[in-house]
N, C-alpha and C positions, 0 to 999 in steps of 0.2 A: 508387257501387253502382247507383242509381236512372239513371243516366246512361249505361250502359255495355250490354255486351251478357248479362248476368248475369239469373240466372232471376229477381232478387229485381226484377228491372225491369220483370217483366212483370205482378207478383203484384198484386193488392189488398190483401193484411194481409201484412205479413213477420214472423216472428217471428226478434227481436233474440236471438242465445244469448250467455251468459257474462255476463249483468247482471240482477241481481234485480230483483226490485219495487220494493224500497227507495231502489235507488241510482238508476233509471229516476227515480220519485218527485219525489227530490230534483233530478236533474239538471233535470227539466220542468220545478220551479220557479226553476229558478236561470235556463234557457231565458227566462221571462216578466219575471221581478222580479231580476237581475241578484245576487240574495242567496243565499247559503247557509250549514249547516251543520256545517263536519267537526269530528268529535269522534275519541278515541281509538278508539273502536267501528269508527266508520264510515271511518276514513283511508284504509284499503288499497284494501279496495271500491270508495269512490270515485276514487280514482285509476285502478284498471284501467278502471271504466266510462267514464271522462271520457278516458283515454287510447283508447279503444276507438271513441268518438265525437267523435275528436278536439277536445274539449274543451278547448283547451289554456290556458286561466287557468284552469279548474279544477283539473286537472296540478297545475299551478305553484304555487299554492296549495297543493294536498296534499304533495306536496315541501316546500313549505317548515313547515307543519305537523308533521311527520315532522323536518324537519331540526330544529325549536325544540324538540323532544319527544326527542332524541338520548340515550340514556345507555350507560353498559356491559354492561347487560343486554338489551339491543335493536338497539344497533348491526349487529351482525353480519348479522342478520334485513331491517333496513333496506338492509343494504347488495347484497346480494343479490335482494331486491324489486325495488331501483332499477333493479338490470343487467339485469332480466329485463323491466322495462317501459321500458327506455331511459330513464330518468331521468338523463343522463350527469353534470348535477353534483353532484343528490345522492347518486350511486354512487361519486363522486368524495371528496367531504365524508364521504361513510359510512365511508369507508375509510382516509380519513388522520385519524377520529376512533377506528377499531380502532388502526391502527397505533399511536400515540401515547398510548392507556391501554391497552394491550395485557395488562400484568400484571393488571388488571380484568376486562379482557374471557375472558381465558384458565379465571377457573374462574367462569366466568357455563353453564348447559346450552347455549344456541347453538353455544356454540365445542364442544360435544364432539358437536355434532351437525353440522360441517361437513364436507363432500365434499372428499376428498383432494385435485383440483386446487386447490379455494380455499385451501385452507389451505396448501401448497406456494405459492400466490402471494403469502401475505401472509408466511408464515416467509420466504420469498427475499430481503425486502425489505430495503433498507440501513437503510432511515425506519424499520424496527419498535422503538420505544422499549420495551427493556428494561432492569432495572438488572445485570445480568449475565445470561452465555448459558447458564449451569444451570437456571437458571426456566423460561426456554425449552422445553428437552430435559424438563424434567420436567411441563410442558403436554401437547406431544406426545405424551411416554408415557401420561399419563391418556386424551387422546384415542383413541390405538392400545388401550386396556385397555378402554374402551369398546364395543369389537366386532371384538376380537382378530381370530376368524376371519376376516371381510368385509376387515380393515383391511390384514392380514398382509402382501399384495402389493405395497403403495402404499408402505410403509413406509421400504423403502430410498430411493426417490424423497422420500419427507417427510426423511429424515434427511441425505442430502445438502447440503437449504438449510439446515440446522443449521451453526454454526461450530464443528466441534467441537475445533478448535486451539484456540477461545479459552478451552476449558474449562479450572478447575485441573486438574493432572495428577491428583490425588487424586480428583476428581470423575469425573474419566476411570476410572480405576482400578476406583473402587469401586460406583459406580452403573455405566455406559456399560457397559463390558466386561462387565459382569454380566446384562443385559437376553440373557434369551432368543433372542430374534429377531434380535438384532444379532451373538450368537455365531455362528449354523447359516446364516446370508446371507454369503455371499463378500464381497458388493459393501459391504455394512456395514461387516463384519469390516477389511477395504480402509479405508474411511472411520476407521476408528480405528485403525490402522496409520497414517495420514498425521499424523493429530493425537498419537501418539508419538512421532511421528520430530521433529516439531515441537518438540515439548518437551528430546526427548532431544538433539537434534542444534541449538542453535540459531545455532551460525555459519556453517547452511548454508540457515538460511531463505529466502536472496534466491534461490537458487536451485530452490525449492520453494515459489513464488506461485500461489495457488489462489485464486477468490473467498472460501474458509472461511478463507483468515490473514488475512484483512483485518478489523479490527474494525467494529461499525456504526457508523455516528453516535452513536446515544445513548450508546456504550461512552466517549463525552468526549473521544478521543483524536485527536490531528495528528500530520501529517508533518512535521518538521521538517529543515533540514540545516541542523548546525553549523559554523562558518567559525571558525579556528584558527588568530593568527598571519599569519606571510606579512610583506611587503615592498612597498613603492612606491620611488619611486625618490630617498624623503629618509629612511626611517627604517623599521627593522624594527620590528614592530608587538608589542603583547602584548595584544591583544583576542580576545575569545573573543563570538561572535553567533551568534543562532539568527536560521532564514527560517523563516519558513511559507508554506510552498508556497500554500497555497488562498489565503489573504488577501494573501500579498504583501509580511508586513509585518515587519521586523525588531526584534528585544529584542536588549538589552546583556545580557551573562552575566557570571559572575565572572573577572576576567582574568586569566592568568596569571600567577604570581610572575616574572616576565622574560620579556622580549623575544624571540621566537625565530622562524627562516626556517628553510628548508630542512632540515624534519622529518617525522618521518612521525606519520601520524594514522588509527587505527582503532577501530571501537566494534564490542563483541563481540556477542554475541545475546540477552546478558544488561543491555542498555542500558548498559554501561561502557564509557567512552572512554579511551584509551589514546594518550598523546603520547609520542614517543620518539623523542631525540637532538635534531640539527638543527643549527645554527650561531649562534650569538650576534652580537649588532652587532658584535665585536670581531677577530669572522672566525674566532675557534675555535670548533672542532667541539665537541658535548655528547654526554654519556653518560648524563644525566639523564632519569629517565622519570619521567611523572607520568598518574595516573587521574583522571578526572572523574564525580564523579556528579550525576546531573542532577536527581535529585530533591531532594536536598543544595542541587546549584547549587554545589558544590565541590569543589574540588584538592585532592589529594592526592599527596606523593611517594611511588614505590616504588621497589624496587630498579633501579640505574645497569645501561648497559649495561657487559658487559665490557672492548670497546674502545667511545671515544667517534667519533661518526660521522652527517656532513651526509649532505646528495643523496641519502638512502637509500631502499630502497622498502622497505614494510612489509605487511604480509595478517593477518587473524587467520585462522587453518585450527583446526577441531575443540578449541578451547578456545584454543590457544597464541598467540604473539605472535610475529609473523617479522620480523626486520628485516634489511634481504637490502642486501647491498653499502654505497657508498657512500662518503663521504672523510675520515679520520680525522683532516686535517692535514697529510699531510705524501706519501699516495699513495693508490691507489685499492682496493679490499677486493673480495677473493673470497668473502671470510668473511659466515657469516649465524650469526645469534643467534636463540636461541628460550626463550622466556618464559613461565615457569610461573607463571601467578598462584592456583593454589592454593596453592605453594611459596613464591611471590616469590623466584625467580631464575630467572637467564638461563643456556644452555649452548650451545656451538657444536654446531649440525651440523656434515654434510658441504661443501665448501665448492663455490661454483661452479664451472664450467667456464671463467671468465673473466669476469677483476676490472670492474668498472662502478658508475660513481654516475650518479646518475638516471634509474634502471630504472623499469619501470610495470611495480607489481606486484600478483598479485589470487590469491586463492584460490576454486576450484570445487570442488566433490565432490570433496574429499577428495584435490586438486591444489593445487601451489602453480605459476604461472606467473612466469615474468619474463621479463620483454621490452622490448628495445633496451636503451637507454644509453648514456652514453658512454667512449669507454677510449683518448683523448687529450685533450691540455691546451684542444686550441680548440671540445671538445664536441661535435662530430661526434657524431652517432646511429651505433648499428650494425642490423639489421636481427635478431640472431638472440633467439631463443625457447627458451628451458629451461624444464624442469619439473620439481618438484620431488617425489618420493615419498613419504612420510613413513614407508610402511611399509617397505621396505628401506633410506631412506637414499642414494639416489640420486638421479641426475639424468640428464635426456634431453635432447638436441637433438630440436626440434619443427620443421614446416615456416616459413621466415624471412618475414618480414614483407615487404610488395610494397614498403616505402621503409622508409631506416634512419630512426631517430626516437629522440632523449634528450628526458626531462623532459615525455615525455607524461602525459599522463591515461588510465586504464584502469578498466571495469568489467566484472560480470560478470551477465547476463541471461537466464533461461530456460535456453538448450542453446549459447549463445555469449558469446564474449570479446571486449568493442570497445577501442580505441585509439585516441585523439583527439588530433590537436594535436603538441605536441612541436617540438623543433629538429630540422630535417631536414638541412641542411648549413650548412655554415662564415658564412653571410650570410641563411639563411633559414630563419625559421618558417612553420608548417605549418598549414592549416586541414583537409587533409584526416583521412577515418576508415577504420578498416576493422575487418574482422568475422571472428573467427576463429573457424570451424565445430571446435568441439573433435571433433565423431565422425568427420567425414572428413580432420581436419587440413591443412584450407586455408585461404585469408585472400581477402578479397574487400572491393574498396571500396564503401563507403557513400556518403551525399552528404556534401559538405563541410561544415563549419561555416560561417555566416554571416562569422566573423573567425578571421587567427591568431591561436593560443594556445599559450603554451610556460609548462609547470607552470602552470596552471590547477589549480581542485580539480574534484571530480567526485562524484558522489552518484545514485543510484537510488532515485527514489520514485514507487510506483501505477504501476510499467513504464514510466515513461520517465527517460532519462537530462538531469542537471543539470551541465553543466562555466561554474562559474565564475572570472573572473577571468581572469589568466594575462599575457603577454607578446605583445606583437604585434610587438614590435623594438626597437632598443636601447635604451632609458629611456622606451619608451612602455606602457604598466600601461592593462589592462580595468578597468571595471568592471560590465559587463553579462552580463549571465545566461544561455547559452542552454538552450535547454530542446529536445531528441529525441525525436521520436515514432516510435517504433521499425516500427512496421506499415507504417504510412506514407513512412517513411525520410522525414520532413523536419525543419528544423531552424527555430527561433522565438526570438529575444530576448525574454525575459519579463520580466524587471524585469531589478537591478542592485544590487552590493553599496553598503556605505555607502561605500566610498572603495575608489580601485583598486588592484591588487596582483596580487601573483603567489608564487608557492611559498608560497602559503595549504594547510592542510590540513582537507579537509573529509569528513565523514559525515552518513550518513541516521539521522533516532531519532526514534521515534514515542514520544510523551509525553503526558501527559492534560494537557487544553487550559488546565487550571488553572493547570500550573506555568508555564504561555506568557503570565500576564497580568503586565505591568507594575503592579508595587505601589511604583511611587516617588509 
């Protein structure tokens, strides 16, 4: 200031603004005798004057004063101080101390006196520890009851960072839909239409990924993919393993009553897994179906397929259980089976356009696809693409895949269908992928996998795609993981199973992290 070309350079007295007597005062003795005072009175003050006069051990001091003095009826206040005098790590500290007592902080008056973006910043948050997301929702609404009028507009933007999928649906029902403001707003009204469908439709969730279906952290809950089963090159397995994605790290689950390969393996929306058919060590085909429950951590048989049946693909579409093709023993199946588990039993549909075992097969909105296979003895892939309708009972020829492929891997992502891997001819598996645009009905390759992989398993979790295991050529078995990054289109080995295999069945389930601890 005194240095520069500023009128306070030329003056005799300048009169400092924005710092009282007191904290001047105090700052001139700290100036002389290196000592001072801050008390709860005086913190704030002193920090602006001292930030003011760039003071900065006096700062730092008040910051930490402030930080040892933290509770849930002040945080809020602190935290917002700090942002406004660049205090960046106790703005930082202020904020991951709301976050993490949040149910404290929420009916403290601060919180009902907070400006819509902050509080949009901090509901947004993954870190915001709650013990369920109705506490939540019913903060917010206190806060919006607090100056309805002013608040009104911000509202839809506040209830956006809400999850409101993860509400119970009765919560949904009876509080949510009933709020005023969320009836007469479109964009509301919208936001609770997503979290019905959620509820109402849930074996079409993967196709329906929002930030709001994603639980937060504090909700306790992992990603996991289950590994099913499968084959190496001395013995069919009857192990049943969870991954967890974020840690990396694998649990023993309860294993299966018998050994079983080349089966199908789907888990509904309702976290039930469903094993069905397959082949036994002894090379016959099974018609055995069994469920898994995971909080249980146990097997269960339910009703047999009609005919028994390897190599088959499976989907679950809108509750049911599809098991589509495949080898009964003795030749290859047009026929698909669908599986009522409110009923417990199986009925045929319509049957294919042409017979095939080791189809990749995947359910979308309210479609059933299959694609490739084989429909000779030396496994040859075929290249074509059915679709199945559920509501007439038919099927369609789609546009054909750019390489034929048996005992690939398939998933289904956002607005598309990928395909990985597979036998592509009589002496060669396949690393490459491709992507079929369901609205234009085209196919387009992607990059290739890092290895080939014939019957690999395959899983979607948090948008990226997981194909593990598989075949790379005649008796040689994976055991490494690759992991897709779909935006990116690249592809990353990230870990690896316990031991290697192929015609493993595998699924994504998200489970609270409790039931993932090893209690041996």
């Amino acid at each position: 200031m005194f240095h520069s070309r500023l009128l306070e350079a030329k003056q005799n007295h300048v009169q400092i603004k924005g710092i009282d007597v007191e904290m001047m005062m105090l700052l001139l003795e700290y100036a002389y005798t290196s000592k001072i005072t801050i008390t709860r009175s005086n913190c704030q003050s002193l920090l602006s004057a001292a930030n003011l006069l760039q003071m900065l051990p006096v700062k730092a001091a008040a910051c930490t004063f402030l930080q040892q003095h933290m509770d849930a009826s002040n945080c809020l206040g602190i935290h917002c101080f700090a942002e406004q005098h660049a205090c960046t790590d106790l703005q930082n500290e202020a904020k991951d101390f709301v976050l993490a007592n949040f149910s404290a902080v929420c009916v403290n008056e601060e919180f009902l006196s907070l400006p819509a973006p902050k509080l949009i910043e901090l509901t947004s948050s993954d870190k915001l520890e709650i013990e369920k997301e109705e506490l939540l929702f019913q903060a917010v609404q206190r806060w919006l009851e607090h100056d309805v009028e002013t608040r009104s507009s911000d509202f839809p933007m506040v209830l956006e960072t809400i999850r409101l999928p993860q509400l119970s649906p009765y919560f949904l029902h009876d509080c949510v839909e009933q709020c005023a403001i969320i009836k007469n707003h479109p964009h509301c009204a919208q936001l609770v239409e997503e979290a019905k469908l959620f509820h109402l439709l849930p074996d079409r969730r993967s196709a329906h990924i929002t930030p709001r279906t994603k639980p937060r952290k504090s909700a306790g809950s992992i990603n996991v993919i289950i590994a099913v089963g499968g084959e190496d090159d001395k013995v069919v397995l009857r192990s049943v393993e969870g991954f967890c994605v974020k840690t990396k790290v694998w649990k023993t689950l309860s294993c299966l009553p018998f050994a079983i390969s080349k089966h199908g393996l789907v888990v509904s929306g309702r976290n039930t897994i469903y094993l069905i058919g397959g082949e036994f060590p002894d090379g016959n085909a099974s018609s055995s179906c069994w469920k898994y429950d995971p909080v249980l951590d146990h097997w269960q048989e339910v009703a047999p397929l009609i005919d028994p049946r390897s190599e088959l693909g499976i989907a679950m579409l809108d509750g049911f259980v599809y098991a589509v093709g495949g080898w009964n023993g003795a030749c290859r199946l047009d026929s698909v089976e669908r599986y009522d588990p409110t009923k417990n039993e199986w009925s045929f549909i319509e049957p294919m356009r042409i017979a095939v075992t080791s189809p990749a097969v995947v359910a979308h909105e309210g479609m059933l696809y299959v694609t490739g296979g084989a429909i000779l003895e030396d496994g040859d892939g075929i290249e074509q693409v059915q679709r199945y309708n559920p509501k007439d009972n038919t099927w369609t020829d789609l546009a054909p895949m750019l390489i034929p492929r048996s005992g690939a891997a398939i998933c289904a992502l956002d607005s598309c269908i990928y395909v990985v891997g597979g036998w592509h001819a009589s002496t060669e598996n396949t690393n490459r992928v491709e992507c079929y645009h369901i609205a234009e009905n085209t196919w387009e390759y992607k990059s290739p996998m890092k290895e080939k992989r014939y019957r690999p398993g395959i899983a979607v979790i948090d948008g990226k795609i997981y194909v593990l295991g598989g075949e790379e050529g005649w008796d040689g078995y994976h055991d490494s993981i690759e992991c897709y990054d779909v935006v990116n289109d690249v592809w990353e080995i990230t870990s690896h199973l316990p031991s290697a295999r192929s015609w493993l069945g595998c699924v994504p389930l998200q489970i609270h992290k409790s039931q993932f601890v090893d209690k041996s």
